[in-house]
N, C-alpha and C positions, 0 to 999 in steps of 0.2 A: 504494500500500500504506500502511497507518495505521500509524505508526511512535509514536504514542500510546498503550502498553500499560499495562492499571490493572495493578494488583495482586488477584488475589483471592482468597482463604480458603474451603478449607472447614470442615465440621462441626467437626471436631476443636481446631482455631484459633480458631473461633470461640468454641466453649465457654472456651477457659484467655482468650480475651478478656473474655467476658461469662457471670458464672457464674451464668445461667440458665438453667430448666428448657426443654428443647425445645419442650413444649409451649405456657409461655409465651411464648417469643422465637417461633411460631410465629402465634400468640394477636395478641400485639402488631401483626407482621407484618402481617397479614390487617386491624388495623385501621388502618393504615399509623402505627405507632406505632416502628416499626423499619424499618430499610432490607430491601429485598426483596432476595429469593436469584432466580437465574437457574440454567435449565438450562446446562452445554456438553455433557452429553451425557443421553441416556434414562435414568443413573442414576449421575449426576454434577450436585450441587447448588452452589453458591460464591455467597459476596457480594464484593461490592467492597469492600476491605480500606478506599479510603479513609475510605466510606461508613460502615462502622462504628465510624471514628475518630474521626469530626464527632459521630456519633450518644452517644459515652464523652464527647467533651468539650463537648460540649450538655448533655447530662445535669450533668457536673461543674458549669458554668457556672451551670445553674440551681438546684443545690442551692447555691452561694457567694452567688448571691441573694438566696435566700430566707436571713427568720432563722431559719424550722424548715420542714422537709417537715413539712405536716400529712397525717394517714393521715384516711381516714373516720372521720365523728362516729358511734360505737359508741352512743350514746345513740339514734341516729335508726332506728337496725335495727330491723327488727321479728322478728325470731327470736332466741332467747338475747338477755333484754332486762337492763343491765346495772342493778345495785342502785345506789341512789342514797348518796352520801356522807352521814355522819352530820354 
């Protein structure tokens, strides 16, 4: 017998961990940007709690990194193109 039991969360814990939208942290998921949920049952979803701890102090790690998160260059879009500074 596996006497090795993770810990694991679901939806509800999840969210007051990580306050993103489901369909983002779902988005992410899908492009393994995020730890994966696992079935325990036909309608019972959880991740690995520790999984999403690495995943908060990854993230923190890389923002102390960095000297700034840069966002997308709004200049390079090509829809709503933005006015040039005077």
């Amino acid at each position: 017998m596996n006497t090795n039991l993770k810990r694991t969360i679901r939806r509800d814990e999840l969210r007051k961990m990580v306050p993103l939208a489901d369909s983002t942290i779902y988005e992410m998921e899908r492009r393994g940007e995020f730890p994966k949920r696992f079935p325990l049952t036909a309608r019972c979803v959880v991740w690995d709690y520790d999984e999403v701890a690495d995943w908060i102090q990854a993230r923190k790690e890389a923002v102390n990194d960095a000297e700034k998160v840069l966002g997308p260059d709004v200049h390079q879009r090509k829809t709503r193109p933005t006015k040039k500074a005077a």
